[in-house]
C-alpha positions as CSV (number, residue, x, y, z in Angstrom):
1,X,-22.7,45.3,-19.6
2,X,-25.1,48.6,-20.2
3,X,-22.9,51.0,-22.1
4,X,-26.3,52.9,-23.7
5,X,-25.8,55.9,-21.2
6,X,-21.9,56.1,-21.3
7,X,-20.2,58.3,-24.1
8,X,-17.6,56.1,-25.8
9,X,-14.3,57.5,-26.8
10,X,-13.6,59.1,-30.1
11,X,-10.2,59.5,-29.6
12,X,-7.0,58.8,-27.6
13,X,-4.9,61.6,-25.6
14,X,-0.6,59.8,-25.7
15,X,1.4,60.5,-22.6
16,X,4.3,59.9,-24.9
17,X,8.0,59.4,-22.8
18,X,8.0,62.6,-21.1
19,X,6.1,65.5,-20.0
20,X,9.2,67.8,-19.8
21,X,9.1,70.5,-22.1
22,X,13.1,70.4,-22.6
23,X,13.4,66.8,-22.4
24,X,10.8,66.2,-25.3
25,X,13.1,69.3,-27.7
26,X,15.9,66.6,-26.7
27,X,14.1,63.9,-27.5
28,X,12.6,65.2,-30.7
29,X,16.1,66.2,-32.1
30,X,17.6,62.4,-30.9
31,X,14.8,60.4,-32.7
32,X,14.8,62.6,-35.7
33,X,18.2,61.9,-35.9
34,X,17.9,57.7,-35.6
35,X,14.7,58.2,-38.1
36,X,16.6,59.7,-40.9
37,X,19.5,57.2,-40.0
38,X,16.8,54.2,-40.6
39,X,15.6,55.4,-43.7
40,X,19.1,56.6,-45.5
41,X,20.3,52.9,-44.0
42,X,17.4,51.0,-45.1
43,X,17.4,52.6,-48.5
44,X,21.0,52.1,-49.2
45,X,20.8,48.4,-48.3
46,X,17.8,48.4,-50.9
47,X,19.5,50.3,-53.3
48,X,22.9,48.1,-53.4
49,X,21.2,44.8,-53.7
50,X,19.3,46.0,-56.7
51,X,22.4,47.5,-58.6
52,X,25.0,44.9,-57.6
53,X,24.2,41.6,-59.8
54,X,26.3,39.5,-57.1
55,X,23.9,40.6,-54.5
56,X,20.5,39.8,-56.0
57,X,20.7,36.4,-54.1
58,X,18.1,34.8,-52.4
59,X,19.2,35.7,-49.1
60,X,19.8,39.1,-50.0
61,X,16.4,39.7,-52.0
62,X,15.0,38.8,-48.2
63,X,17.4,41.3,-46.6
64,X,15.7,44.1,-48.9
65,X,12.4,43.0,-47.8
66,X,13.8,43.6,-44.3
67,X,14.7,46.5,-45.0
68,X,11.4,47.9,-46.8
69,X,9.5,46.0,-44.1
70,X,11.6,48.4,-41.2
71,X,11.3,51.2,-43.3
72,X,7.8,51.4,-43.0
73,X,7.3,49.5,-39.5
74,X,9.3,52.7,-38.3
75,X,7.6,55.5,-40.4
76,X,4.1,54.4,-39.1
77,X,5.1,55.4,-35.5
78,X,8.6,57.7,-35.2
79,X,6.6,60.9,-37.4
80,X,4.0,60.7,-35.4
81,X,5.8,60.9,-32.1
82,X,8.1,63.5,-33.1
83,X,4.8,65.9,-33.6
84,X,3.6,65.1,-30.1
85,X,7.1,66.0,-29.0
86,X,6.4,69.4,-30.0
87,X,2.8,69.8,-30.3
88,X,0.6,70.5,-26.9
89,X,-2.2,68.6,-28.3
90,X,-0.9,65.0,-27.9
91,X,-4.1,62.9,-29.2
92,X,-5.1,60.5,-32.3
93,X,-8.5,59.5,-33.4
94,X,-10.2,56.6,-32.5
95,X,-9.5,55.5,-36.5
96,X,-6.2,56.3,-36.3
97,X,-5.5,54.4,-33.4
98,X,-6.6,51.5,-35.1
99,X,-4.6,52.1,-38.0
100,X,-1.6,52.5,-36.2
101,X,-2.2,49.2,-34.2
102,X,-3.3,47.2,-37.4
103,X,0.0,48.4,-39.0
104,X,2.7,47.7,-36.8
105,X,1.0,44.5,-35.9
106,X,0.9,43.7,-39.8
107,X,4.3,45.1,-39.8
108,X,6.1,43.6,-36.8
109,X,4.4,39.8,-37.2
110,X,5.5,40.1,-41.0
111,X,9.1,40.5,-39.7
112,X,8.8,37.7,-37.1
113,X,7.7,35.0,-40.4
114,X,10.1,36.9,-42.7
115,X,13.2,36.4,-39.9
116,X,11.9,32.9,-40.3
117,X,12.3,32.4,-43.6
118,X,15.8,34.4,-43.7
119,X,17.1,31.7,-41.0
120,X,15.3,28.6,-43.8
121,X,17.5,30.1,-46.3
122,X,21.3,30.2,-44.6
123,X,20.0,26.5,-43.4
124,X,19.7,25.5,-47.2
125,X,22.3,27.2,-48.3
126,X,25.2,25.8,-45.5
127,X,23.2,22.5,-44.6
128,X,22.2,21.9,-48.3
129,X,23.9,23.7,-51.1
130,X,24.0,21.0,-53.7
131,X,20.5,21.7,-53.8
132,X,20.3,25.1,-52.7
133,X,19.5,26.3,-56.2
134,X,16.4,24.3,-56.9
135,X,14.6,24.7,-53.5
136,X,15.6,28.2,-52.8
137,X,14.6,29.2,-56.4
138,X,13.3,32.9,-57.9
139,X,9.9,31.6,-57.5
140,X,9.8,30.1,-54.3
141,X,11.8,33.2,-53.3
142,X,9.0,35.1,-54.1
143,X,5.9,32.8,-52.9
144,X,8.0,32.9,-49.9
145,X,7.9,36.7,-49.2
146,X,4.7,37.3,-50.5
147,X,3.5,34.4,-47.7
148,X,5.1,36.6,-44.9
149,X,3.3,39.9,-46.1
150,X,0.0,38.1,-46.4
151,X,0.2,35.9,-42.8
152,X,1.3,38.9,-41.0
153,X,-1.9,41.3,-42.5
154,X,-3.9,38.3,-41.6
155,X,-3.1,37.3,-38.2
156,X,-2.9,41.3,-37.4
157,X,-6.6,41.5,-38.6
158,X,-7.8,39.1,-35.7
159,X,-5.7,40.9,-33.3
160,X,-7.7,44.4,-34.4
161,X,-11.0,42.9,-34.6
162,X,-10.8,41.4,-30.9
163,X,-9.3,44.3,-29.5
164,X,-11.7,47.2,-30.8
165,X,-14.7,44.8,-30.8
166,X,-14.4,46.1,-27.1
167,X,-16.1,49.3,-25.5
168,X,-13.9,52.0,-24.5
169,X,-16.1,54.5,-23.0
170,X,-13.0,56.4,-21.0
171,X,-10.7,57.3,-19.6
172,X,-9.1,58.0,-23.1
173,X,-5.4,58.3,-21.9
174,X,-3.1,56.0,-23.1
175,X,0.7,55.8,-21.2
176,X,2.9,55.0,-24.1
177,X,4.2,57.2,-27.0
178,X,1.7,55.1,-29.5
179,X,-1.4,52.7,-29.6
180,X,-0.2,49.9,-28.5
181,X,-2.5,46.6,-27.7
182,X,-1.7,46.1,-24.2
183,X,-1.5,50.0,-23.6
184,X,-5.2,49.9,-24.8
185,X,-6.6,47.3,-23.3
186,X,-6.1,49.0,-19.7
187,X,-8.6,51.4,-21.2
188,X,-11.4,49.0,-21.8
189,X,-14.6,48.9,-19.8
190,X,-15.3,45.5,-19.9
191,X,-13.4,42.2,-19.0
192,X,-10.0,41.7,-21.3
193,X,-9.6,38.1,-20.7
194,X,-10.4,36.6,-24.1
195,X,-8.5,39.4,-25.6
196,X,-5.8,38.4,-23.4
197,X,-5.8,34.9,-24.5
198,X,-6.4,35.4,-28.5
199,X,-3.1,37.7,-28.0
200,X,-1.2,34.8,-26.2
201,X,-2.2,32.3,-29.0
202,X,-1.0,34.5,-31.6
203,X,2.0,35.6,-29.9
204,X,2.6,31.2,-30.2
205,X,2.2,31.1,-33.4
206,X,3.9,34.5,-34.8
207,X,6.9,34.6,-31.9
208,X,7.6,31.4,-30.5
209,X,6.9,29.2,-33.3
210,X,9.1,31.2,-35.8
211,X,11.7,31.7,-33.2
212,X,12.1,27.9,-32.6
213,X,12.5,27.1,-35.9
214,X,14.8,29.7,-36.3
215,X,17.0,27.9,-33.1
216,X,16.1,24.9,-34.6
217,X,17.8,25.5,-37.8
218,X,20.8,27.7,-36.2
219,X,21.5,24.4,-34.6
220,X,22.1,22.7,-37.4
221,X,24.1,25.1,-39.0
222,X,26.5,25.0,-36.1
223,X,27.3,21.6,-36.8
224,X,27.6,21.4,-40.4
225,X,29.7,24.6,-40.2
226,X,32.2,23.0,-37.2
227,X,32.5,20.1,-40.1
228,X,34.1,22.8,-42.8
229,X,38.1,22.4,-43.1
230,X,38.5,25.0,-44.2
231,X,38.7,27.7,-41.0
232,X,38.3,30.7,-43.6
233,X,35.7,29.2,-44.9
234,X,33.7,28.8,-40.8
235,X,34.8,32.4,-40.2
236,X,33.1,33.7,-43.4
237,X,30.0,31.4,-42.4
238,X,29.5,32.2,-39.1
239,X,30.3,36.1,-39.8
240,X,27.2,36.0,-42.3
241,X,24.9,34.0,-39.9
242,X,26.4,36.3,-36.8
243,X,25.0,39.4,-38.8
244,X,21.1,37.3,-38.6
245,X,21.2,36.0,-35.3
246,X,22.2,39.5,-33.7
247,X,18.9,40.9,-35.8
248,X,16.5,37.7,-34.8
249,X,17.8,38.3,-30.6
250,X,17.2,41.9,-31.1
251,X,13.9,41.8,-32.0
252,X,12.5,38.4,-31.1
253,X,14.2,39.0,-27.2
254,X,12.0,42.5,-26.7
255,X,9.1,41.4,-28.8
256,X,8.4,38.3,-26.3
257,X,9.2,40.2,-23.6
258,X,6.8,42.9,-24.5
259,X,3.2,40.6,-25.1
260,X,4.2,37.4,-23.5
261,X,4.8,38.2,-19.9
262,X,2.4,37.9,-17.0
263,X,-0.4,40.4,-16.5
264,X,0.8,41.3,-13.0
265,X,4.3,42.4,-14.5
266,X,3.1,45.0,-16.6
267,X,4.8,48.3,-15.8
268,X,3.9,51.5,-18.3
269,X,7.6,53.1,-18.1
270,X,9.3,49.8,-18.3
271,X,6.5,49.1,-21.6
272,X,7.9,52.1,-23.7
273,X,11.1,51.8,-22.6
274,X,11.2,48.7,-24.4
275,X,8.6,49.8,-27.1
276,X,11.6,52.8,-28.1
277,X,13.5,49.3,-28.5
278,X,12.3,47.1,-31.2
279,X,10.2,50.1,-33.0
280,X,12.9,52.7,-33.2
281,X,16.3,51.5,-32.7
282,X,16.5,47.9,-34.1
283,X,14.9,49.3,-37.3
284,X,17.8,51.7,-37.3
285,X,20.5,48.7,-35.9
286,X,19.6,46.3,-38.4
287,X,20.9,47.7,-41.3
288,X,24.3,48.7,-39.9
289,X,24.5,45.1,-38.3
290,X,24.0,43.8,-41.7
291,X,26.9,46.2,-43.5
292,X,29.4,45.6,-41.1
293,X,29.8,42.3,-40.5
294,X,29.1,41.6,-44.2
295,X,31.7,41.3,-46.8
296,X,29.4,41.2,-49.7
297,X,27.6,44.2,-48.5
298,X,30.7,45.9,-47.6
299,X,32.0,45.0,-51.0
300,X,29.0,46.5,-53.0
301,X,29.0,49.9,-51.0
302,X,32.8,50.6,-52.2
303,X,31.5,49.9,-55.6
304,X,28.9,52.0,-55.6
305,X,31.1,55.2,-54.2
306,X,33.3,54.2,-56.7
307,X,31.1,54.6,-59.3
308,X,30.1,57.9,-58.3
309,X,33.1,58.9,-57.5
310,X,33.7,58.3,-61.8
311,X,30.3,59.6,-62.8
C-alpha cells in the first residue's frame, strides 16, 4: 500500500462518553468522585497490610500488589478523561496514545497473571497447608510477583509493536474515552487481520489460560473445603475465597468480553460502556469487596482507628 502522498496522523481527537455539555459536568463530578474513592481504598488496603504484622501474609502481600497494580491501571486513564470532560480540545498525541495503550495493557495483563497467582496461593494454602509455608515462601512470594510485572510489560510490548507498526493516515477520531486497541485499529489504513489474530493469541494466553487455572484451582478448593468439619471453619474459607472470585468474575467476565468477541459484534457505545467497567469501577470495587467480606482486613482497619484514635 502507497502511503508516500498521505499525511499520517500525529494525533488522536477522543469522542469520550458524551458530547453533552451538562452530562460531561455530571460525569466529571461522578468519576472524580469513584477516582478519589479508588485511590483512598487502594491506599488504605496498602497501608494496613504493611502496619498490621498478622497481615503481611503471602496472600495479602499479593492483595497489596493488587491494589498498587489498580491504583495506577486507574490513574493512567480516569485524569485524563476528566480533562476532556471539561476541556473543548479533546485530543492526545500520537506518543501518548501509545503510552496510554502500552500501559493499561502492561497494567491490565499484569492483573490477569497476578489474579492467577492470588487463586495458586488460597489453593496451597486450603488444598496444602502442611506445606504451605515452604512452597508459598518470602521468596517465591516475591519471584512470583515480580514474574507478573515482567510477563505483563512483555506481552504488552508485542501488542504495541503490532498495532502501531500500522499506518494511520486518518481519519484521527477515536469513539471511546481512551486509546484503546480495538478503538484504534478501526482507524488503520491498511488490513487489521494479523493484528487481529496476534491480539486473539495473547488474549489465550493472558485471559483464558490464567482464568482456567484459576477455575481449575477454585475446583479443588470446593472440595477440600466441603471436607472441613468444622462448618465455621467452611464459612470463614469460602468468605475469604468469595472476596477473590467476586474480583476474578469482575474483571476476567468484561475483559473477555471486550477483546475476545467476534469482529462483527463490535459496537462503539456498547465498547465504552464496558471499558467504564473494568478501568473505572472494578479498580474502585475491588478494594471494598476485599474489606468487607474480610475478617482479617476488617480486623486491621479497627486497629488502625484505634490507634489514632490514642495518638
Amino acid at each position: 500500500m502507497q502511503l508516500r502522498n498521505q499525511t499520517l496522523v500525529t494525533e488522536f481527537l477522543l469522542l469520550g462518553l458524551t458530547s453533552d455539555a451538562k452530562t460531561q459536568v455530571l460525569l466529571f463530578l461522578l468519576f472524580l468522585v469513584i477516582y478519589l474513592i479508588t485511590l483512598s481504598g487502594n491506599c488504605l488496603i496498602i497501608a494496613v497490610v504493611y502496619v498490621d504484622s498478622q497481615l503481611q501474609t503471602p496472600m495479602y502481600f499479593f492483595l497489596s500488589n493488587l491494589s498498587f497494580l489498580d491504583m495506577c491501571y486507574t490513574t493512567i486513564i480516569v485524569p485524563k478523561m476528566l480533562v476532556n470532560f471539561l476541556s473543548q480540545k479533546k485530543t492526545i498525541s500520537f506518543v501518548g496514545c501509545a503510552g496510554q495503550i502500552l500501559a493499561s495493557l502492561f497494567l491490565g495483563e499484569t492483573e490477569c497473571i497476578l489474579l492467577a497467582v492470588m487463586a495458586w496461593d488460597r489453593y496451597t494454602a486450603i488444598c496444602n497447608p502442611l506445606h504451605y509455608s515452604v512452597i508459598m515462601n518470602k521468596k517465591a512470594c516475591h519471584h512470583m510477583a515480580a514474574g507478573a510485572w515482567v510477563c505483563g510489560l512483555m506481552i504488552s510490548m508485542v501488542d504495541v509493536v503490532f498495532t502501531f507498526h500500522l499506518p494511520f493516515c486518518g481519519p484521527n477520531i477515536i469513539n471511546h474515552f481512551f486509546c484503546e486497541v480495538p478503538a484504534l485499529l478501526r482507524l488503520a489504513c491498511t488490513d487489521t487481520y494479523v493484528n487481529e489474530v496476534v491480539i486473539f493469541v495473547v488474549c489465550v494466553i493472558t485471559l483464558v489460560v490464567p482464568f482456567s487455572l484459576i477455575i481449575f484451582t477454585y475446583v479443588y478448593i470446593i472440595a477440600t473445603v466441603v471436607r472441613i468439619p468444622s462448618t465455621t471453619r467452611q464459612s470463614r474459607t469460602f468468605s475469604t475465597c468469595a472476596s477473590h472470585l467476586m474480583v476474578v468474575m469482575l474483571f476476567y467476565g468484561t475483559a473477555i468480553f471486550m477483546y475476545m468477541r467476534p469482529r462483527e459484534s463490535y459496537s462503539p457505545e456498547k465498547d465504552k460502556m464496558v471499558s467504564v467497567f473494568y478501568t473505572v469501577i472494578t479498580p474502585m470495587l475491588n478494594p471494598i469487596i476485599y474489606s468487607l467480606r474480610n475478617n482479617e482486613v476488617k480486623r486491621a482497619l479497627k486497629k488502625v482507628r484505634c490507634l489514632k484514635t490514642f495518638t
